[in-house]
PyMOL Python script that loads the backbone (N, CA, C, O; Angstrom):
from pymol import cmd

cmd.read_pdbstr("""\
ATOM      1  N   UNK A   1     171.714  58.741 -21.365  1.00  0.00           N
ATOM      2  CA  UNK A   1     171.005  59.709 -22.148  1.00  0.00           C
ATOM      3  C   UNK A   1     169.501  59.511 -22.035  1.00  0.00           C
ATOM      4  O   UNK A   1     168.808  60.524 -22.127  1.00  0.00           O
ATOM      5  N   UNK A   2     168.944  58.413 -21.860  1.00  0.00           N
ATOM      6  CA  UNK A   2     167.745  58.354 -21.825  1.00  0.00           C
ATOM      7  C   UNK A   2     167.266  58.692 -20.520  1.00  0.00           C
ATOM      8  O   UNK A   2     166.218  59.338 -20.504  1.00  0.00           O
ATOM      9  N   UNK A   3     167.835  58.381 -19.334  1.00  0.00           N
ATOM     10  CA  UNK A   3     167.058  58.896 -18.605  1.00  0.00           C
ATOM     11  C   UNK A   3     167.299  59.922 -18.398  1.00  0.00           C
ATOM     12  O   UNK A   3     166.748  60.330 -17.376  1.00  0.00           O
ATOM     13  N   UNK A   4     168.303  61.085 -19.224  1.00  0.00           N
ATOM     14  CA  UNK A   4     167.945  62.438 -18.859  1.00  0.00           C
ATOM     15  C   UNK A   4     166.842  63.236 -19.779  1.00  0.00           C
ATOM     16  O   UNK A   4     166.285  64.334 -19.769  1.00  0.00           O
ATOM     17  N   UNK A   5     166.851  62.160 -20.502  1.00  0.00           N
ATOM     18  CA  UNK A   5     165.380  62.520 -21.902  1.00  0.00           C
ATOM     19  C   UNK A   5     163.728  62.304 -20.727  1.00  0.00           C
ATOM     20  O   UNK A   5     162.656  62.906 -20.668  1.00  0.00           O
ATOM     21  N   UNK A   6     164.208  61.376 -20.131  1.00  0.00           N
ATOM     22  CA  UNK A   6     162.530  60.650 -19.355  1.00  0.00           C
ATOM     23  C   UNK A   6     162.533  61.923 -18.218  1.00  0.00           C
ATOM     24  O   UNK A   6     161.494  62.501 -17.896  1.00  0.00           O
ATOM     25  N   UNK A   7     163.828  62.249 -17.685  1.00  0.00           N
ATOM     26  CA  UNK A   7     163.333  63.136 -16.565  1.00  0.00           C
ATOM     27  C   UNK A   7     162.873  64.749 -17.124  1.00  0.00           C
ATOM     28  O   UNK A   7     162.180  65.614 -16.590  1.00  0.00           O
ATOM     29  N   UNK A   8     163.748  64.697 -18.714  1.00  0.00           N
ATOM     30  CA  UNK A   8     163.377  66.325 -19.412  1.00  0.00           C
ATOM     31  C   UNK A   8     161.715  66.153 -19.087  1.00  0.00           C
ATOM     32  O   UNK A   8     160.985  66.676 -18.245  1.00  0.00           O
ATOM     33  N   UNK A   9     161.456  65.069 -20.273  1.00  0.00           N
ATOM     34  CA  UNK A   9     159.727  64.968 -20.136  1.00  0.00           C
ATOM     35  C   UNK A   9     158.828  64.957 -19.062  1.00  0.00           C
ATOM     36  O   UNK A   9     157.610  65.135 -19.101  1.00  0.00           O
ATOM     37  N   UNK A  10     159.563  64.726 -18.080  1.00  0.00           N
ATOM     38  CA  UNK A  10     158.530  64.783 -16.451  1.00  0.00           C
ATOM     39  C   UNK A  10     158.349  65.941 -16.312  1.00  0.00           C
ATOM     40  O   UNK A  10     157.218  66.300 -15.983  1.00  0.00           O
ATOM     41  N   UNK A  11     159.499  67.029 -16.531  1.00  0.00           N
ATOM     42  CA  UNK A  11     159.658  68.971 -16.048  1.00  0.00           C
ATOM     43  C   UNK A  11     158.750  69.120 -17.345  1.00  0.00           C
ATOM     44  O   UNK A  11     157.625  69.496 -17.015  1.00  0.00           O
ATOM     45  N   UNK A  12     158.885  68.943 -18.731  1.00  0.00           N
ATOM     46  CA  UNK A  12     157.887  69.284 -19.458  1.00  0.00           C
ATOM     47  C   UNK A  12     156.285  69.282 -19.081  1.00  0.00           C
ATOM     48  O   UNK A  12     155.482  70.098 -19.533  1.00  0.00           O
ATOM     49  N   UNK A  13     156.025  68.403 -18.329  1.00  0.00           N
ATOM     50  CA  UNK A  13     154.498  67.491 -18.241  1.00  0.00           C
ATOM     51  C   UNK A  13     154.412  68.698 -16.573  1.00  0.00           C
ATOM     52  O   UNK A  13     153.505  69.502 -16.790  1.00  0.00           O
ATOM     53  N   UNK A  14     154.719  68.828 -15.898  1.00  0.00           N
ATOM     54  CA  UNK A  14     154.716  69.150 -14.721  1.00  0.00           C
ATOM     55  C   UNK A  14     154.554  71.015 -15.218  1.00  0.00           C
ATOM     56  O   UNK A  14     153.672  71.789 -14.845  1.00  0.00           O
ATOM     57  N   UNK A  15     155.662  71.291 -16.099  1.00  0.00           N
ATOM     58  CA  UNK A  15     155.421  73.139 -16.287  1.00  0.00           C
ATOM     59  C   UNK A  15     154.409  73.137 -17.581  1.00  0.00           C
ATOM     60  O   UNK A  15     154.634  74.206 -18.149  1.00  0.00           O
ATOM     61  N   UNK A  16     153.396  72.421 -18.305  1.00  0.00           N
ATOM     62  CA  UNK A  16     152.521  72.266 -19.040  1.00  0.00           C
ATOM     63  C   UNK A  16     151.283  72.404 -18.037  1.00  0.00           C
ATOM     64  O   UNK A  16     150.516  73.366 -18.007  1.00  0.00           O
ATOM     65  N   UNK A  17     151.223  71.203 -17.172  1.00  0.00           N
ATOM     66  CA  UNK A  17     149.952  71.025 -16.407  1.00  0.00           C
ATOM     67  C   UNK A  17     150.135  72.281 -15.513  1.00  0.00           C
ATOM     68  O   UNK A  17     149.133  72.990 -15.416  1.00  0.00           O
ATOM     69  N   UNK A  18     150.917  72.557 -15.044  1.00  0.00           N
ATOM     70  CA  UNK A  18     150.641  73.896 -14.141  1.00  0.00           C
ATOM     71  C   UNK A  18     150.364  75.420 -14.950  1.00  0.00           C
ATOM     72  O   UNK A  18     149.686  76.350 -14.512  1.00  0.00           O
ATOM     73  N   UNK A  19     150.918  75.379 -15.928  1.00  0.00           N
ATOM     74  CA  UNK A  19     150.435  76.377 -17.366  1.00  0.00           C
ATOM     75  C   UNK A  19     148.976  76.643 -17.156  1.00  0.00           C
ATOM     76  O   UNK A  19     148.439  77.648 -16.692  1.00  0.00           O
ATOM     77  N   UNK A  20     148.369  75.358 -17.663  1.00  0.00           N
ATOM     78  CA  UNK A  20     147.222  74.858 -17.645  1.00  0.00           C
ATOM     79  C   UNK A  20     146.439  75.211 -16.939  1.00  0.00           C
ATOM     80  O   UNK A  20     145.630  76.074 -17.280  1.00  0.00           O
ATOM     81  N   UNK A  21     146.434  74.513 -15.432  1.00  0.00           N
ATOM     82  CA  UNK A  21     145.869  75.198 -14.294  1.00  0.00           C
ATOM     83  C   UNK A  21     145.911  76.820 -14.546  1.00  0.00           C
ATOM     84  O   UNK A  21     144.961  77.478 -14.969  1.00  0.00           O
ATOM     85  N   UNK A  22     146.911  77.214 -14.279  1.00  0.00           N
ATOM     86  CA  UNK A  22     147.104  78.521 -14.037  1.00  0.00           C
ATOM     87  C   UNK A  22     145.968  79.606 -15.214  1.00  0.00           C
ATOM     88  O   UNK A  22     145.382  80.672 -15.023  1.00  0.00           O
ATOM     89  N   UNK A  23     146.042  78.915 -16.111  1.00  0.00           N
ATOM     90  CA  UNK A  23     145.470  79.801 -16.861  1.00  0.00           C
ATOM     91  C   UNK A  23     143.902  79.020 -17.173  1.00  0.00           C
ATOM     92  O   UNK A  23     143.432  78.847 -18.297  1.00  0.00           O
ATOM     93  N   UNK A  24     143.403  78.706 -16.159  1.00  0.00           N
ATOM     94  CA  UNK A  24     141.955  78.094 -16.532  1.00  0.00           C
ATOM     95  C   UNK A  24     141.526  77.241 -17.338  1.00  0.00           C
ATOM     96  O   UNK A  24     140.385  76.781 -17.297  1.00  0.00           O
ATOM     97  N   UNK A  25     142.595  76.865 -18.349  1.00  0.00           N
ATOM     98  CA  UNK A  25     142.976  75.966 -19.757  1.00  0.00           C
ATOM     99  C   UNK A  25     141.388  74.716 -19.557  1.00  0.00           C
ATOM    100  O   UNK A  25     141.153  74.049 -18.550  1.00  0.00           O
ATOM    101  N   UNK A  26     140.664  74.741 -20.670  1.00  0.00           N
ATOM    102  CA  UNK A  26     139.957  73.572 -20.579  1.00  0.00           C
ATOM    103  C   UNK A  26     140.884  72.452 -21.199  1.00  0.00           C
ATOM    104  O   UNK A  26     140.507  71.310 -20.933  1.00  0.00           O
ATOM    105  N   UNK A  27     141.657  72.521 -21.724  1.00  0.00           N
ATOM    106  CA  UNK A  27     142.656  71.559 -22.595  1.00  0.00           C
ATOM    107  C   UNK A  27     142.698  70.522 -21.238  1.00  0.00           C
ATOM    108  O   UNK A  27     142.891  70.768 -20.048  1.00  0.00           O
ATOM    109  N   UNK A  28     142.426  69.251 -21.970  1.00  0.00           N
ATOM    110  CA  UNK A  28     142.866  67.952 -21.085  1.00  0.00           C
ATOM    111  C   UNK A  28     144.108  67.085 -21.701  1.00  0.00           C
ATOM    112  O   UNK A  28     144.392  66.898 -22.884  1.00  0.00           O
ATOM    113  N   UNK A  29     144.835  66.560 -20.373  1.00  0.00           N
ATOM    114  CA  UNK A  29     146.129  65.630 -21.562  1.00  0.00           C
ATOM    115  C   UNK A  29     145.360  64.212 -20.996  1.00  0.00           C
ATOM    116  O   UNK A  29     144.885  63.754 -19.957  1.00  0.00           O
ATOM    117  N   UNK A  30     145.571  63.866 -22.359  1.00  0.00           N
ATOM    118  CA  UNK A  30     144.973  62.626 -22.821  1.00  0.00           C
ATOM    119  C   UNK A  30     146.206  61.373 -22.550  1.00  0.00           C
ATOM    120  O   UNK A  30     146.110  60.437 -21.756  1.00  0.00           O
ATOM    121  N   UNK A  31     147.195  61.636 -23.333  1.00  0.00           N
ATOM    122  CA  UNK A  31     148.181  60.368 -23.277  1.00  0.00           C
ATOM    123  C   UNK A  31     149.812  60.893 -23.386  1.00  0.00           C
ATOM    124  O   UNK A  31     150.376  61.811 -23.982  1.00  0.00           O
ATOM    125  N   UNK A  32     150.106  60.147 -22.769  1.00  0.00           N
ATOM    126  CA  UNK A  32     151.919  60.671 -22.995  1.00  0.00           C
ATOM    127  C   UNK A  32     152.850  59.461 -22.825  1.00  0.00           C
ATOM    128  O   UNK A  32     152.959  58.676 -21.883  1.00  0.00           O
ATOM    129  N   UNK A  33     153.602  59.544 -24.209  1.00  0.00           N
ATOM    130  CA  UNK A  33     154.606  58.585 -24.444  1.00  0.00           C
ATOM    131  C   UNK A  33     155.374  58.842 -25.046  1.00  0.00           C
ATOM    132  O   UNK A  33     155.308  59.293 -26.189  1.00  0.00           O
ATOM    133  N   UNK A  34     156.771  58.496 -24.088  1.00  0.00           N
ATOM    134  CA  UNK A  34     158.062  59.378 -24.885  1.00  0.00           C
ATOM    135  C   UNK A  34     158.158  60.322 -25.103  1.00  0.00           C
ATOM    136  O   UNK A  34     158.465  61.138 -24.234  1.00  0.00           O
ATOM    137  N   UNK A  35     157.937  60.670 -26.401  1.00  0.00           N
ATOM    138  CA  UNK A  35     158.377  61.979 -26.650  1.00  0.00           C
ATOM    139  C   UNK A  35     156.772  62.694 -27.665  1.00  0.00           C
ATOM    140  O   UNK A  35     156.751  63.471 -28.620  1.00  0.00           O
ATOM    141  N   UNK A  36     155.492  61.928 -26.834  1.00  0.00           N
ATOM    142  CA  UNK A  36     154.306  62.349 -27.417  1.00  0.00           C
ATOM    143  C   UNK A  36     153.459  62.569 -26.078  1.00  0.00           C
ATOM    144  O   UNK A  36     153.156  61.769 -25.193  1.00  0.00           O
ATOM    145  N   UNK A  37     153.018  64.719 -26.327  1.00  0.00           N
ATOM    146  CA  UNK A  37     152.023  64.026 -25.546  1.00  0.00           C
ATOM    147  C   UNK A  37     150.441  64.635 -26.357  1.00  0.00           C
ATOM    148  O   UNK A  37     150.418  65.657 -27.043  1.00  0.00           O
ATOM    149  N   UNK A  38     149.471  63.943 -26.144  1.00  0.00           N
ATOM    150  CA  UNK A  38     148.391  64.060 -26.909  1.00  0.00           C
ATOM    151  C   UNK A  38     147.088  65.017 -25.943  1.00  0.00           C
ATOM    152  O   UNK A  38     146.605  64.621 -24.883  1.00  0.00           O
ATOM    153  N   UNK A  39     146.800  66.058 -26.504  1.00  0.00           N
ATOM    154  CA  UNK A  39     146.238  67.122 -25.537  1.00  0.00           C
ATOM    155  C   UNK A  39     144.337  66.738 -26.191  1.00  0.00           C
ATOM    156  O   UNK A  39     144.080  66.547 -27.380  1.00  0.00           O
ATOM    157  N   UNK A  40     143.571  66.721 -25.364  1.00  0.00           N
ATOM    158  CA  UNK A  40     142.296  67.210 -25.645  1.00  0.00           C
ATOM    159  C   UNK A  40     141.597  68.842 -25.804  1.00  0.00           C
ATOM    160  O   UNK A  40     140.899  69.146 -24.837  1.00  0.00           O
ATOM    161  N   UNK A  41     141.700  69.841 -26.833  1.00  0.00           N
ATOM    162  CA  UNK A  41     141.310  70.746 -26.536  1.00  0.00           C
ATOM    163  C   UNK A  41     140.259  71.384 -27.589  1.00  0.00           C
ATOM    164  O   UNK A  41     140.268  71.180 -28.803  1.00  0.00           O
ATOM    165  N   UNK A  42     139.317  72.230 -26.844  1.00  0.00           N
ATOM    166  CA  UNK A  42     138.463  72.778 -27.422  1.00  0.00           C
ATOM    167  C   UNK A  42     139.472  73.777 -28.815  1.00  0.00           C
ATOM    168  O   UNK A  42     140.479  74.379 -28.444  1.00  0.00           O
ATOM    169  N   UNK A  43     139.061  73.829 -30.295  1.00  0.00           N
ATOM    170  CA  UNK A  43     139.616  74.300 -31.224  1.00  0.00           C
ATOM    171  C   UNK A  43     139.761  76.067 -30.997  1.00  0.00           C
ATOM    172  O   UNK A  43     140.611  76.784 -31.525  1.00  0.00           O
ATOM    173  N   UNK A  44     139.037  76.350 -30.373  1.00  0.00           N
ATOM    174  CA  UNK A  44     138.917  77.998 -30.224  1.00  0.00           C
ATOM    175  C   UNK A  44     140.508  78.142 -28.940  1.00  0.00           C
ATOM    176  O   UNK A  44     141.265  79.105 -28.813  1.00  0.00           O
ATOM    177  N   UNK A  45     140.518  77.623 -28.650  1.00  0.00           N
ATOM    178  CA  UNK A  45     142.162  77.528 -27.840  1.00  0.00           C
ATOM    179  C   UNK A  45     143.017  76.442 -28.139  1.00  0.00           C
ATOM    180  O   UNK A  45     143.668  75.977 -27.203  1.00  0.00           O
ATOM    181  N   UNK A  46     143.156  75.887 -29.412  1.00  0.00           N
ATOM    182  CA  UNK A  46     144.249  75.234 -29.671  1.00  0.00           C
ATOM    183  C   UNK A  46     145.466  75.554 -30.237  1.00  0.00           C
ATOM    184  O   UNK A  46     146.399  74.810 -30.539  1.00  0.00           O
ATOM    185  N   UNK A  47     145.313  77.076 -30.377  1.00  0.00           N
ATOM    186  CA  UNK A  47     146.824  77.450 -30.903  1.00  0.00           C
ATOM    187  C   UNK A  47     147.004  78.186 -29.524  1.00  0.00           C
ATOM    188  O   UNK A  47     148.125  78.693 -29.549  1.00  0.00           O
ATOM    189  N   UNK A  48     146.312  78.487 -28.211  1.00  0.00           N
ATOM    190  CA  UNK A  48     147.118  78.755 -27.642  1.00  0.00           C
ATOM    191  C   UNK A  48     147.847  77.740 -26.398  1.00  0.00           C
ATOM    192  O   UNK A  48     148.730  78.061 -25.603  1.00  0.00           O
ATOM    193  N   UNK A  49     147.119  76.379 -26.548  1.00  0.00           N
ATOM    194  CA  UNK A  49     147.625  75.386 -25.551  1.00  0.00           C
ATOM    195  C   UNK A  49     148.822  75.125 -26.798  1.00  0.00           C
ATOM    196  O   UNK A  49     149.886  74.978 -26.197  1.00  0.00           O
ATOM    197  N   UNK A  50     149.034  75.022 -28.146  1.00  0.00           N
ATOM    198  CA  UNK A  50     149.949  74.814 -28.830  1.00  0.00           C
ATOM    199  C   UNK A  50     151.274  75.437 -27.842  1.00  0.00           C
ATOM    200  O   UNK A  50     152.334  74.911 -27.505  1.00  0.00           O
ATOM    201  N   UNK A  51     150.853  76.407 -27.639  1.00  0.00           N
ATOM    202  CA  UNK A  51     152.082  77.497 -27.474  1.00  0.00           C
ATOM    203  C   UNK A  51     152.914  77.385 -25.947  1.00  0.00           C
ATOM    204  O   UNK A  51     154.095  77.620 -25.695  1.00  0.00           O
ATOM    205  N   UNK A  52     151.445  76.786 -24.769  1.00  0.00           N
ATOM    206  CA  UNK A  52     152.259  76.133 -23.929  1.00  0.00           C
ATOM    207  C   UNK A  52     152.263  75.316 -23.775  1.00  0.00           C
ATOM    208  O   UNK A  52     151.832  74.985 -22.670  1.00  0.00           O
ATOM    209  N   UNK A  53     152.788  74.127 -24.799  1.00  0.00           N
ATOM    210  CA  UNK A  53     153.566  73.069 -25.136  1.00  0.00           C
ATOM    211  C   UNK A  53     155.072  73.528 -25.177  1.00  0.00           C
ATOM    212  O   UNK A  53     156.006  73.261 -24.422  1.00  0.00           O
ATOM    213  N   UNK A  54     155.005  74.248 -26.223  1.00  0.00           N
ATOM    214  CA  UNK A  54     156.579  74.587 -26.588  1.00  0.00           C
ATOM    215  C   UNK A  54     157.044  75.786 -25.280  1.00  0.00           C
ATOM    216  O   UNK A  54     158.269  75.748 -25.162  1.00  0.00           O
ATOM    217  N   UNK A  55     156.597  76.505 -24.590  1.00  0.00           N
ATOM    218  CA  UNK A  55     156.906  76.852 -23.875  1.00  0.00           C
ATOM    219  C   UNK A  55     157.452  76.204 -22.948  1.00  0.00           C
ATOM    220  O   UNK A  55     158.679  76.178 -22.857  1.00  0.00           O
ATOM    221  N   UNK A  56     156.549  75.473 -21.970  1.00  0.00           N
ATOM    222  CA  UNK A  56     157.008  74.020 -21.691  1.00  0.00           C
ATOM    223  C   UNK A  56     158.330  73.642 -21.848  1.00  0.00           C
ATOM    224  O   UNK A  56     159.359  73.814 -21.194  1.00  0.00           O
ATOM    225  N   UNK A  57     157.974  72.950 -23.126  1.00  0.00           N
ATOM    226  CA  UNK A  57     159.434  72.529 -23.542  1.00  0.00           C
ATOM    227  C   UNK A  57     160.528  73.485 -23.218  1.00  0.00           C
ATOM    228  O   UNK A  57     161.124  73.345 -22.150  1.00  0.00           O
ATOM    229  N   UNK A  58     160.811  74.327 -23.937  1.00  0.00           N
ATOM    230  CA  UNK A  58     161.662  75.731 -23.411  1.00  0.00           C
ATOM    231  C   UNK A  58     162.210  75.532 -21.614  1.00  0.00           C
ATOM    232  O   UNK A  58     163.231  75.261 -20.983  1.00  0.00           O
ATOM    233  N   UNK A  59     160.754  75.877 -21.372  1.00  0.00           N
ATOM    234  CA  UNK A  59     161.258  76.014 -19.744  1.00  0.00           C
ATOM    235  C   UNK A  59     161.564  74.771 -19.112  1.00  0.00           C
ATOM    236  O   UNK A  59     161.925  74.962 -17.951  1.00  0.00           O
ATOM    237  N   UNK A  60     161.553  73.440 -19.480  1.00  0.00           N
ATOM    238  CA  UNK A  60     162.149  72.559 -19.106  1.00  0.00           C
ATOM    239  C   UNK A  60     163.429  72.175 -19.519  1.00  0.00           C
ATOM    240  O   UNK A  60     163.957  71.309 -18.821  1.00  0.00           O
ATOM    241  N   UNK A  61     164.055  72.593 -20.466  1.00  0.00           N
ATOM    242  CA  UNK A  61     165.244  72.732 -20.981  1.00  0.00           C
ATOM    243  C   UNK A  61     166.180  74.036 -19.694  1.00  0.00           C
ATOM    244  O   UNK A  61     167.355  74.003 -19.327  1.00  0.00           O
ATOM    245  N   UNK A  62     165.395  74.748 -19.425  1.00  0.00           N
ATOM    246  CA  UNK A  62     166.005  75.376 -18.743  1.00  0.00           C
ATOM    247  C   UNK A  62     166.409  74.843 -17.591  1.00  0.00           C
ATOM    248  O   UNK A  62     167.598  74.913 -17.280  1.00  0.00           O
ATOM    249  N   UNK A  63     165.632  74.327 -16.911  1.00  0.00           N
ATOM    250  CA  UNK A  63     165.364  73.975 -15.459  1.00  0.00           C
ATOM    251  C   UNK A  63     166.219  72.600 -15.226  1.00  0.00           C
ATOM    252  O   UNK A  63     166.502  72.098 -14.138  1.00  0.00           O
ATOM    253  N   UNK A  64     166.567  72.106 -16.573  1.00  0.00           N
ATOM    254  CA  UNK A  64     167.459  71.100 -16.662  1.00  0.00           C
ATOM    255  C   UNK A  64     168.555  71.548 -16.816  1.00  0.00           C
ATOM    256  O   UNK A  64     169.118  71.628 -15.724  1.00  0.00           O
ATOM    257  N   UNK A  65     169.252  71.940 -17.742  1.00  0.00           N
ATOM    258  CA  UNK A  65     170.138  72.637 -18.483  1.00  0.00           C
ATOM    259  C   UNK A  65     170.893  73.579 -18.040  1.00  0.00           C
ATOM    260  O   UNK A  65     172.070  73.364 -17.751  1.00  0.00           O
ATOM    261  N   UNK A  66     170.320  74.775 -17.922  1.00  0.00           N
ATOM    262  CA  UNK A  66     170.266  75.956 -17.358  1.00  0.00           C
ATOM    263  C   UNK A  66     170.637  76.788 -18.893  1.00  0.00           C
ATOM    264  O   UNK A  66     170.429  76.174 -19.940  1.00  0.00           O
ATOM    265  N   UNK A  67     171.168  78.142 -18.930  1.00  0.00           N
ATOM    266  CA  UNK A  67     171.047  78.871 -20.245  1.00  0.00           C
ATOM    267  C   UNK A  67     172.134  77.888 -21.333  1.00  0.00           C
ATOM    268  O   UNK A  67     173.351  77.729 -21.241  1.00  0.00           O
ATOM    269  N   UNK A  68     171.382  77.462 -22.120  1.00  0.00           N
ATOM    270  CA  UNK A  68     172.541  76.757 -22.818  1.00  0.00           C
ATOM    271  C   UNK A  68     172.063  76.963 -24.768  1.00  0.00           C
ATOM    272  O   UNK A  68     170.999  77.302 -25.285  1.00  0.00           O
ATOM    273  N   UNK A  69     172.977  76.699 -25.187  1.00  0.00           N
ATOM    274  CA  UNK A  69     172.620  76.675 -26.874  1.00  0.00           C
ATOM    275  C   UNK A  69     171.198  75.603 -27.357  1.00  0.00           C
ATOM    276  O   UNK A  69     170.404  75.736 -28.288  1.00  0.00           O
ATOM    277  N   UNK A  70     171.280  74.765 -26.516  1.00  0.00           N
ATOM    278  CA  UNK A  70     170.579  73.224 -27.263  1.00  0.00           C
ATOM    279  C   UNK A  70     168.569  73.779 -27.168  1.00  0.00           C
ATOM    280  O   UNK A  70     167.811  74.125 -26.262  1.00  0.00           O
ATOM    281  N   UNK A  71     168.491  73.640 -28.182  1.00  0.00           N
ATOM    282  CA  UNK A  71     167.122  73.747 -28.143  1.00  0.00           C
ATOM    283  C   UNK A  71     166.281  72.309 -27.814  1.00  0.00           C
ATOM    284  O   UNK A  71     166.859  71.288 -27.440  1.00  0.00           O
ATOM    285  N   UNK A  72     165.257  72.377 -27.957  1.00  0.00           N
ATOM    286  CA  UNK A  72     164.521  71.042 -27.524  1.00  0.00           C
ATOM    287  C   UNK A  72     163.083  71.467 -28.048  1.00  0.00           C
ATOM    288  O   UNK A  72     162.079  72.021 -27.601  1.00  0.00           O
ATOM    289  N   UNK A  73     163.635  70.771 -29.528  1.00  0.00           N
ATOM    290  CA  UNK A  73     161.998  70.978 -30.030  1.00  0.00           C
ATOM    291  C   UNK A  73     160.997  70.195 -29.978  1.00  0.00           C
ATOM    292  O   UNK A  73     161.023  68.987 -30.214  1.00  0.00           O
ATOM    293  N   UNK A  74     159.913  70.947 -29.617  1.00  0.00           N
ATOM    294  CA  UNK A  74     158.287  70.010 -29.307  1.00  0.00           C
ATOM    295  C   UNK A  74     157.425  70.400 -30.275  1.00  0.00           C
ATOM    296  O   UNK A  74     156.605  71.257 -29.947  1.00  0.00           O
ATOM    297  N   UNK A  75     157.399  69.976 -31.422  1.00  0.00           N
ATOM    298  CA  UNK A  75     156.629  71.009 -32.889  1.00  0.00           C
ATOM    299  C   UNK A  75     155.164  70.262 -32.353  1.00  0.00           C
ATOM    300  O   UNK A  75     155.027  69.068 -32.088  1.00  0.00           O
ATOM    301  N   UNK A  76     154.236  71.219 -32.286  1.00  0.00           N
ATOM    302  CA  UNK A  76     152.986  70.422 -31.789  1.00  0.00           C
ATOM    303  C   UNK A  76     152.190  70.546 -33.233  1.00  0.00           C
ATOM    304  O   UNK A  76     152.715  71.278 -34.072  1.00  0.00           O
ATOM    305  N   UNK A  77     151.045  69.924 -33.552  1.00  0.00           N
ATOM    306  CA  UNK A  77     149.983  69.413 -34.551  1.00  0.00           C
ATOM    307  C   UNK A  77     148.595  69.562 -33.718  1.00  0.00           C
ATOM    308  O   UNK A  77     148.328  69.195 -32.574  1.00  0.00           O
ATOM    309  N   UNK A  78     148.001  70.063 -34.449  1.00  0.00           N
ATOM    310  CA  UNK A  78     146.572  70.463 -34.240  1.00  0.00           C
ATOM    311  C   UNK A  78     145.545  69.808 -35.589  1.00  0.00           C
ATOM    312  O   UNK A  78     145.449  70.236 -36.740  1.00  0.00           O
ATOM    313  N   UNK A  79     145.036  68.938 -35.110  1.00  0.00           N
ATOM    314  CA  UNK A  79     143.958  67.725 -35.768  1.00  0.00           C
ATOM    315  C   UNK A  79     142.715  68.105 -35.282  1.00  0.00           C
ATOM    316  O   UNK A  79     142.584  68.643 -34.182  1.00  0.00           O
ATOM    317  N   UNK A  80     141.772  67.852 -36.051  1.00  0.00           N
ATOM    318  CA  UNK A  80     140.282  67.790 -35.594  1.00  0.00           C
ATOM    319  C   UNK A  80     139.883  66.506 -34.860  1.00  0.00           C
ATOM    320  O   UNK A  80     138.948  66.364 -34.072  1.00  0.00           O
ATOM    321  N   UNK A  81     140.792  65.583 -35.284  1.00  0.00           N
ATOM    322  CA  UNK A  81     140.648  63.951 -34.755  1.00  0.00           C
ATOM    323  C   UNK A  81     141.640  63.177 -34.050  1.00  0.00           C
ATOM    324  O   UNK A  81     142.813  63.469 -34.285  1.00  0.00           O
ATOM    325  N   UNK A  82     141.465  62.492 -33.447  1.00  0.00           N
ATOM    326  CA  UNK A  82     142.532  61.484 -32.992  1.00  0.00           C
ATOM    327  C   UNK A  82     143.693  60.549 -33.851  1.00  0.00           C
ATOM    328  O   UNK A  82     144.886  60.362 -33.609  1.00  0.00           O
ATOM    329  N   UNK A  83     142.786  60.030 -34.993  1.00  0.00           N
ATOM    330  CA  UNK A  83     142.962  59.467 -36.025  1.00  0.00           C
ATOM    331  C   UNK A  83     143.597  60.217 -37.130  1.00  0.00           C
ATOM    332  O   UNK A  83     143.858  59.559 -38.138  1.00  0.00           O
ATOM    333  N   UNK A  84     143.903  61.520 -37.123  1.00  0.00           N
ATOM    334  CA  UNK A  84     144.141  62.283 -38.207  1.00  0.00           C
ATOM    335  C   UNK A  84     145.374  61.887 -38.919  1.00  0.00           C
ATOM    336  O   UNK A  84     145.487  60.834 -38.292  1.00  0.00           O
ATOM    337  N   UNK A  85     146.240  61.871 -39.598  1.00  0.00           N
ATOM    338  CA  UNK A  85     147.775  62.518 -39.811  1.00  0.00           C
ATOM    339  C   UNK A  85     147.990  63.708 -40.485  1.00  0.00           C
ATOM    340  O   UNK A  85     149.126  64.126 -40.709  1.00  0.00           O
ATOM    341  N   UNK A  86     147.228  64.142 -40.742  1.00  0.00           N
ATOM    342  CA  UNK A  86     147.915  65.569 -41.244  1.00  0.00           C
ATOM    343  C   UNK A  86     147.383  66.578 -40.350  1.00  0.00           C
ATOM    344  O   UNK A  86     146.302  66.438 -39.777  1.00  0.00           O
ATOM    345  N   UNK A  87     148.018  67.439 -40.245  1.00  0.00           N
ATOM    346  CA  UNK A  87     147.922  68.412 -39.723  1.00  0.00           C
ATOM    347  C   UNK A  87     147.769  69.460 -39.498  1.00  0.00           C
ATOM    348  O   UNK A  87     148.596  69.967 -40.256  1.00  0.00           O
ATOM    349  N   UNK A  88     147.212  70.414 -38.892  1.00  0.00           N
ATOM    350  CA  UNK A  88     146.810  72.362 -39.403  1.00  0.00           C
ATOM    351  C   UNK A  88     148.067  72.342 -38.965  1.00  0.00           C
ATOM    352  O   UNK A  88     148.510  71.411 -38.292  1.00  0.00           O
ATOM    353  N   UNK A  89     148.816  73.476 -39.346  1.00  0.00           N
ATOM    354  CA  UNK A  89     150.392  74.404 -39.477  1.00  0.00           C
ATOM    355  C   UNK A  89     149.816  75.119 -38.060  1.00  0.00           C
ATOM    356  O   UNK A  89     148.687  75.606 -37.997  1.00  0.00           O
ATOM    357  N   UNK A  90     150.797  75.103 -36.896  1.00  0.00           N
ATOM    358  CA  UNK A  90     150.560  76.105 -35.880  1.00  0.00           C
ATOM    359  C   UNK A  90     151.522  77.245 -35.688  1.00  0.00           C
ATOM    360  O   UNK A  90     152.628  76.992 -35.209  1.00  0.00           O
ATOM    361  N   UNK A  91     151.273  78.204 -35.945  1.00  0.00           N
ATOM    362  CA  UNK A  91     152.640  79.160 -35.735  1.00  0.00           C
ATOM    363  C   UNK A  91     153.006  79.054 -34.336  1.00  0.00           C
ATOM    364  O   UNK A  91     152.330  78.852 -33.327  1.00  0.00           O
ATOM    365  N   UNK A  92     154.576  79.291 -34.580  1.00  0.00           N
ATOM    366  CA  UNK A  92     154.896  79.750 -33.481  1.00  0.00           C
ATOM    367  C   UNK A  92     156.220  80.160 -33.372  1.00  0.00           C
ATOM    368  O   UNK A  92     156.636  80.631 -32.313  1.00  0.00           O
TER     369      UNK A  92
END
""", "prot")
cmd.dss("prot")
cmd.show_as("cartoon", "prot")
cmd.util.cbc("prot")
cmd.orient("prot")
């Protein structure tokens, strides 16, 4: 089970960063562990790198999976700080 968790997170990190690219994204990823990954982004686009996070997620569930029931949630948090714990609410 775990390493089909480590390889989900590689297709996550791989259809995120190409998101990214693709869409000019200044958002930088900072750190990733397990099942965290920690984004650098300017606040005027942080609900929409929020969104391809969980997209991401989504489409790596797919690409693993293929159409299946199991969701794979990535609830992301938007902080002003590194240090924060609480969090702004991101819709999505």
């Amino acid at each position: 089970m775990q390493a089909t968790a480590a390889e989900w997170a590689l297709v996550l990190l791989a259809e995120l960063r190409h998101a990214l690219r693709r869409d000019a994204s200044p958002a930088q990823l900072v750190f990733f562990q397990h099942d965290e990954v920690l984004l650098h982004v300017p606040a005027e686009v942080a609900d929409d790198v929020a969104g391809a996070v969980h997209d991401a997620a989504a489409t790596a569930g797919r690409r693993l999976f293929g159409d299946t029931g199991v969701r794979f949630p990535m609830p992301a948090r938007v902080v002003e700080g590194y240090d924060e714990k609480v969090a702004v609410p991101v819709a999505r």
